[in-house]
C-alpha positions in Angstrom: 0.6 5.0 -4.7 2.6 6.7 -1.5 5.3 6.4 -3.8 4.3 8.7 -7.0 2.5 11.1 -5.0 5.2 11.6 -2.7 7.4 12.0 -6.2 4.8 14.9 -7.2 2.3 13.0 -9.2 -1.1 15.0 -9.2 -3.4 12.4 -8.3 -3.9 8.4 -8.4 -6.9 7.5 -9.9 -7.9 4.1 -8.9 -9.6 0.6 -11.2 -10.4 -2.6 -10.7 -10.5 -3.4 -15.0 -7.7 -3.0 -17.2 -10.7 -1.9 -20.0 -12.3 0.2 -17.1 -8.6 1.8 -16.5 -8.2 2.6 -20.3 -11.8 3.9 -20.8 -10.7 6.5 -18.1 -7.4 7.2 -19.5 -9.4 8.4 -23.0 -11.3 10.7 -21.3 -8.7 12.6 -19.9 -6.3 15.7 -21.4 -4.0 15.9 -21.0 -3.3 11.7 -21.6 -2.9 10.4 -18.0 0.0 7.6 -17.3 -1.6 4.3 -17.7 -0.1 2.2 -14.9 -1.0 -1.5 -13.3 -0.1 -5.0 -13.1 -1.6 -8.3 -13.5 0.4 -11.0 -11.5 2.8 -8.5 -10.9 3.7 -8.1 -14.8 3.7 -5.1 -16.6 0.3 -5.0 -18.3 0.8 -4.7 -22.3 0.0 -1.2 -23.7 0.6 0.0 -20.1 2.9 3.1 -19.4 4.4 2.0 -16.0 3.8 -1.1 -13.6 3.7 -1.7 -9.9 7.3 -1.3 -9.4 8.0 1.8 -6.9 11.0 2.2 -8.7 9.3 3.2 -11.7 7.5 6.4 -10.0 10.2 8.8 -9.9 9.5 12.2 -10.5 10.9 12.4 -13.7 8.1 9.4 -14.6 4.7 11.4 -12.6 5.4 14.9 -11.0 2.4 17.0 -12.2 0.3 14.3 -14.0 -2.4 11.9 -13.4 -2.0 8.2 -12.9 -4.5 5.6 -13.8 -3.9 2.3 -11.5 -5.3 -1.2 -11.7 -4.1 -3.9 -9.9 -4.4 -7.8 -9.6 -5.2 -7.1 -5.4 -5.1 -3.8 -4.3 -7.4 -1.7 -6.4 -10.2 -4.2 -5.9 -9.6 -4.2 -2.4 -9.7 0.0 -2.8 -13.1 -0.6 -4.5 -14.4 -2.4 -1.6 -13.5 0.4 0.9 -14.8 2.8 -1.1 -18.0 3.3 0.7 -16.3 4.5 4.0 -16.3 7.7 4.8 -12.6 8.1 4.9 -10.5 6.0 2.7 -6.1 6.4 3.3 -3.4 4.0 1.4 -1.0 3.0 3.9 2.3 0.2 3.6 5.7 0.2 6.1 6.8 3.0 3.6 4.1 5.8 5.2 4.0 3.7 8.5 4.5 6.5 11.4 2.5 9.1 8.9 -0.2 6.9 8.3 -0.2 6.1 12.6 0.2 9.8 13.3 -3.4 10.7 10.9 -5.3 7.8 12.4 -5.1 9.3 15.9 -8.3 11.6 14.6 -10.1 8.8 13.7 -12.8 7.3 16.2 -13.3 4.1 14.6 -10.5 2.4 11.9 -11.1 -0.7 9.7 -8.1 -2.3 8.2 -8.7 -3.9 4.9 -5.9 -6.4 3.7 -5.9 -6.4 -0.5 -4.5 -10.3 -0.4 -2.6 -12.0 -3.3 -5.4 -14.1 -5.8 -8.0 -14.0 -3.2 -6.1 -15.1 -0.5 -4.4 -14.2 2.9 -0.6 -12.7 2.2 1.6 -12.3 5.3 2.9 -8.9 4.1 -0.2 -7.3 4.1 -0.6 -8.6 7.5 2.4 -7.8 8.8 1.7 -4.0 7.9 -1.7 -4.4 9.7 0.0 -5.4 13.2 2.8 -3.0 12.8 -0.4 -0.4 12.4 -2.2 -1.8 15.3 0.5 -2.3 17.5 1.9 1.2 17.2 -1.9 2.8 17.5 -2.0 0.9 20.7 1.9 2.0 22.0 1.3 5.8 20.8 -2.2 6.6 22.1 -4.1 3.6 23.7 -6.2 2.8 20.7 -8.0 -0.7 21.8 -8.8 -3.4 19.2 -12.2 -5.4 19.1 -11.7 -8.4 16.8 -9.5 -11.5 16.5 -8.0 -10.4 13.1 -7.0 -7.4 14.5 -5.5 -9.5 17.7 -4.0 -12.0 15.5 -1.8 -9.7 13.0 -0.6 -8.0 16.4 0.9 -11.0 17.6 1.9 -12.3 13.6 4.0 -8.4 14.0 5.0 -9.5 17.5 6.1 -13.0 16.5 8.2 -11.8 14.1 9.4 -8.6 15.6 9.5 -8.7 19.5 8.9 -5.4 20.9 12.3 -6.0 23.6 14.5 -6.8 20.0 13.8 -3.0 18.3 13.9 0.7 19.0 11.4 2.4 21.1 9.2 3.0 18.0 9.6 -0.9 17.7 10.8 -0.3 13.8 12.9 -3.1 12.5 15.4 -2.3 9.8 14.9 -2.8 6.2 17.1 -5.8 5.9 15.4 -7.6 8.9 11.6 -6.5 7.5 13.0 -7.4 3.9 14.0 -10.9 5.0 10.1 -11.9 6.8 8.9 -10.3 3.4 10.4 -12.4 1.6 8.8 -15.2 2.7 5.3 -14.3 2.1 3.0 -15.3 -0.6 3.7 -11.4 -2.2 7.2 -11.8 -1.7 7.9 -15.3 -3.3 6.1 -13.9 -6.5 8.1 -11.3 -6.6 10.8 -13.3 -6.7 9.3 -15.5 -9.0 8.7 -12.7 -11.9 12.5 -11.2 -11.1 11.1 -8.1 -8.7 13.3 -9.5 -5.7 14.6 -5.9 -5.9 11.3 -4.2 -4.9 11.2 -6.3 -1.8 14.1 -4.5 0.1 12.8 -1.0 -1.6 9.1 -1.5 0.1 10.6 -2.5 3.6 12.1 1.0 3.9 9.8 1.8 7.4 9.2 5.3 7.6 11.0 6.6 4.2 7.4 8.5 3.0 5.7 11.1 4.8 2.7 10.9 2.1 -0.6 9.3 2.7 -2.7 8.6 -0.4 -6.4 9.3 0.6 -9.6 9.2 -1.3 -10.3 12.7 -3.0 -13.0 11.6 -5.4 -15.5 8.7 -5.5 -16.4 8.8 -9.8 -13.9 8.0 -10.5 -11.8 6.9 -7.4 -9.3 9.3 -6.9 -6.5 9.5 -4.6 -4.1 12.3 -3.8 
């Protein structure tokens, strides 16, 4: 999502159903790009899938995306309710730290792989915490949050790094691999993407909730 809208797509809109994501899609002149994955396969009839490769600008500048996903859409669907809803990942790291400096109270929601925990979703959530707590003293009040911190740590000791304690994509690439997302990555022949998403800080763009019917992100 970072991705196209930093490439100049007009808006992400947001599904949990593939039927729900093409209902949308009719509805809509011009024809929005029909984009998603189901266990990180291209889904048939589908215009683009969760590759960040794919969302160049010659793919999305000026249109609308439709986006379902097997995890992170549904995960979008369950935030929806807040009052403030942002997209981040290590590519929009610093941008996504800098905008939550406004925010009194922040929830991180991890999207999982299949309903269960993935370590690179949880390694973005104690890179977040971690620089939130180095940059301006933000305090966290719950053992998830205490235990990705230390999961970041573990992996990336503060002393080992820059001052902005940012590892470099080949070092983040290589604990990604690892991970539940990574090794099915692997597994469907998107090693590629792995190394792409571990570029820290190449996005200044943070997708945030526009519209509620339907979600929409821009």
């Amino acid at each position: 999502m970072a991705t196209a809208i930093g490439a100049g797509a007009a808006e992400v809109i947001t599904c949990r159903e593939v039927d729900l994501a093409m209902e949308i899609a009719n509805r809509i002149e011009p024809r929005p790009l029909l984009c998603g994955e189901r266990d990180c396969v291209l889904i048939p009839g589908f215009d683009l899938g969760n590759s960040p490769a794919e969302y160049s600008a010659e793919n999305v500048v000026g249109k609308t995306l439709i986006l379902t996903t097997t995890n992170g859409t549904a995960a979008i669907e369950t935030a929806a309710s807040a009052p403030q809803v942002v997209v981040a990942s290590f590519l929009n790291l610093s941008a996504v730290v800098e905008l939550l400096q406004s925010y009194q109270s922040i929830r991180l929601i991890c999207a999982g792989t299949n309903g269960f925990l993935s370590n690179e979703d949880i390694l973005v959530a104690g890179a977040l915490i971690f620089a939130c707590e180095t940059r301006y003293g933000a305090e966290s009040d719950g053992d998830a949050s205490i235990l990705a911190r230390q999961l970041w740590l573990s992996r990336f000791p503060a002393d080992q790094y820059s001052d902005d304690h940012l590892p470099s994509a080949s070092d983040l690439a290589e604990a990604m691999r690892e991970t539940r997302g990574g090794r099915n990555l692997i597994r469907v022949g998107y090693e590629h993407d792995i190394r792409r998403c571990a570029e820290v800080d190449s996005l200044a763009t943070v997708p945030r909730l526009c519209g509620r019917d339907p979600l929409t992100f821009a």
